[in-house]
Each structure stands twice: as structure tokens, then as C-alpha cells.
DRENTI-984418 format. One record per residue (C-alpha): x, y, z; residue number from 1; residue in one letter. Coordinates in steps of 0.02 Angstrom, whole numbers, plus 50000, padded with zeros to 5 digits. Layout:
residues N
<atom u="X" v="Y" w="Z" i="NUM" aa="A"/>
...
end
This chain:
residues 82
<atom u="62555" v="54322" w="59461" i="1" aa="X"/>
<atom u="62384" v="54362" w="59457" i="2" aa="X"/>
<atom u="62290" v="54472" w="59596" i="3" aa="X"/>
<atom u="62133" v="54479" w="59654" i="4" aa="X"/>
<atom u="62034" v="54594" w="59767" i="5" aa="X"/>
<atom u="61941" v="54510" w="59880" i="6" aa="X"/>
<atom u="61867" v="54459" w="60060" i="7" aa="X"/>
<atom u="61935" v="54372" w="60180" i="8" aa="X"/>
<atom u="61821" v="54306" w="60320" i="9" aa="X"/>
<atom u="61869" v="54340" w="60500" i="10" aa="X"/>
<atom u="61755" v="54319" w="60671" i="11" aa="X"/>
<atom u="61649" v="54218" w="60772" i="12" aa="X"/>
<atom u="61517" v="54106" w="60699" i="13" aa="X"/>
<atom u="61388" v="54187" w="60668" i="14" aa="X"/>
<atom u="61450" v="54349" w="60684" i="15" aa="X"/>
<atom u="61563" v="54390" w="60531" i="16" aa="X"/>
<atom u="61692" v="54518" w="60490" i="17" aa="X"/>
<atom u="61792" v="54543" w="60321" i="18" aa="X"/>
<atom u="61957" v="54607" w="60283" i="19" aa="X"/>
<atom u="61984" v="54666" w="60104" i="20" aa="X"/>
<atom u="62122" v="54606" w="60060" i="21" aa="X"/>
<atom u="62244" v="54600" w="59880" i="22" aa="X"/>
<atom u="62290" v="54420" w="59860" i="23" aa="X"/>
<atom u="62363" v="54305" w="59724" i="24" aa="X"/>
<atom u="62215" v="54208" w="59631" i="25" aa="X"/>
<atom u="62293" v="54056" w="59688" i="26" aa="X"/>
<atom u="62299" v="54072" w="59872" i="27" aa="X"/>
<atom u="62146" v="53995" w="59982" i="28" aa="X"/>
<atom u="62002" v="54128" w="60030" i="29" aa="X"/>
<atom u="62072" v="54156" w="60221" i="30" aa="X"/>
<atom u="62261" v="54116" w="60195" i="31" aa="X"/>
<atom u="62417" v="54210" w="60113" i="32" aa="X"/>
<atom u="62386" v="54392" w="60075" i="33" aa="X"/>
<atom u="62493" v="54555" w="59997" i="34" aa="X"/>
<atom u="62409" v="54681" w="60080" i="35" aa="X"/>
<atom u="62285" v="54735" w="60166" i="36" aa="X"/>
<atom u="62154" v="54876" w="60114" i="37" aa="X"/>
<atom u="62029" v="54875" w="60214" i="38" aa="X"/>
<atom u="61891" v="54827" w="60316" i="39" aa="X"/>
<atom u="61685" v="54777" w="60298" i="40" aa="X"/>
<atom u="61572" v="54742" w="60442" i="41" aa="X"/>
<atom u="61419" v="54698" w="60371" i="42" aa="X"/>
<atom u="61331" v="54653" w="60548" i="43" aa="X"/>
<atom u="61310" v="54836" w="60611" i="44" aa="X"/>
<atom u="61177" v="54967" w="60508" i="45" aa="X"/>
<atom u="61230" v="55028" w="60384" i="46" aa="X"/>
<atom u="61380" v="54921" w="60365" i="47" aa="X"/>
<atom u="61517" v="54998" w="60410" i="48" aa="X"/>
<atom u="61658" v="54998" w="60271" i="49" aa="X"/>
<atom u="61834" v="55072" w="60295" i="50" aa="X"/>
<atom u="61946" v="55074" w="60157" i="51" aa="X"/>
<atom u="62130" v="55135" w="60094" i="52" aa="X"/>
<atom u="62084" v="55215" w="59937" i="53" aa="X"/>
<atom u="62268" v="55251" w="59878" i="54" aa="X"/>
<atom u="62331" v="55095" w="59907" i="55" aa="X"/>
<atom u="62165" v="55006" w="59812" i="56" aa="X"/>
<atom u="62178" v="55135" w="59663" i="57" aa="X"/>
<atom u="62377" v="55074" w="59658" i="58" aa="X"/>
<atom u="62316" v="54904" w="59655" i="59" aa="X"/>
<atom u="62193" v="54917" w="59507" i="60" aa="X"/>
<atom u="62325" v="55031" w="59411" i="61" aa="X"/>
<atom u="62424" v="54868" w="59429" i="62" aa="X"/>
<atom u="62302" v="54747" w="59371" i="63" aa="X"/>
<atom u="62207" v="54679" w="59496" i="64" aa="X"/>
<atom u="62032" v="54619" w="59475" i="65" aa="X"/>
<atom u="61901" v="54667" w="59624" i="66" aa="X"/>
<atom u="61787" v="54514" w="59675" i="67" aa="X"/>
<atom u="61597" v="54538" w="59636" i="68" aa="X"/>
<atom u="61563" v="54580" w="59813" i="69" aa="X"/>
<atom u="61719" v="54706" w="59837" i="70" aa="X"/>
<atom u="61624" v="54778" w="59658" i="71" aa="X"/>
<atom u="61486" v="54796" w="59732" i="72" aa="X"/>
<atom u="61583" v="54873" w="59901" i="73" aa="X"/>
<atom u="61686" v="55002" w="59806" i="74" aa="X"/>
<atom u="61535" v="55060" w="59687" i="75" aa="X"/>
<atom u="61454" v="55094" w="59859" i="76" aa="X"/>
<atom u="61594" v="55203" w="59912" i="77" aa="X"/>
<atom u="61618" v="55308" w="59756" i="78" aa="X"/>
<atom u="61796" v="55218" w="59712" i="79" aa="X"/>
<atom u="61803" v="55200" w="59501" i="80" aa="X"/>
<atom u="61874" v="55055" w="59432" i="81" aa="X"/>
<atom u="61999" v="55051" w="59303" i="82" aa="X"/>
end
């Protein structure tokens, strides 16, 4: 099984709010995920960004490839990737 780091998109229209979530590659952008890790709310400034660095360090120890955007999100945050 292959995982994936990545946003899931939750809110009104117009008004949108991402989870960051560890999911299998397969699964569809808003359904099934593992875990959790976080949160990005890209309509207040700055953009506020909450995440679980343990549990995202665990996740790329184990494999898991971060989305361009989560990248982008974690570079932002000072988080290395393996």
C-alpha cells in the first residue's frame, strides 16, 4: 500500500478548509483516510496551518510521499523531508 500526504477539502463553497491528511494513493481526494495530521486554512492572513509534527515525521520515516502543495506547506513550517 502506497501513502500519500495530502489535502482533503472540507467547507462551504467558496470558503475552503483542508485537512492534511495520510491516505492510500488509491482512495478519492475527500474519502477514506489513515490519519489525520493536520489542518490548513488558507482563507484567513497569513494562513493559518496547524500540524502534528511527530505523527508526519513517523509518516515520512514510513514512506509516504507529501503532495506538492503539503511540500510546499511543510517547507513553510520548517518540517524536513526524508
Amino acid at each position: 500500500m502506497s501513502v500519500r500526504i495530502r489535502l482533503t477539502r472540507q467547507g462551504t463553497k467558496k470558503k475552503p478548509f483542508y485537512r492534511i491528511v495520510a491516505a492510500d494513493i488509491e482512495s478519492p481526494r475527500d474519502g477514506r483516510f489513515l490519519e489525520l495530521l493536520g489542518t490548513y486554512n488558507p482563507m484567513i492572513e497569513p494562513a493559518a496551518i496547524t500540524l502534528k509534527e511527530d505523527r508526519i515525521k513517523y509518516w515520512l520515516d514510513e514512506g509516504a510521499k507529501p503532495s506538492t502543495t503539503v511540500q510546499s506547506l511543510l517547507k513553510r513550517q520548517g518540517i524536513p523531508q526524508a
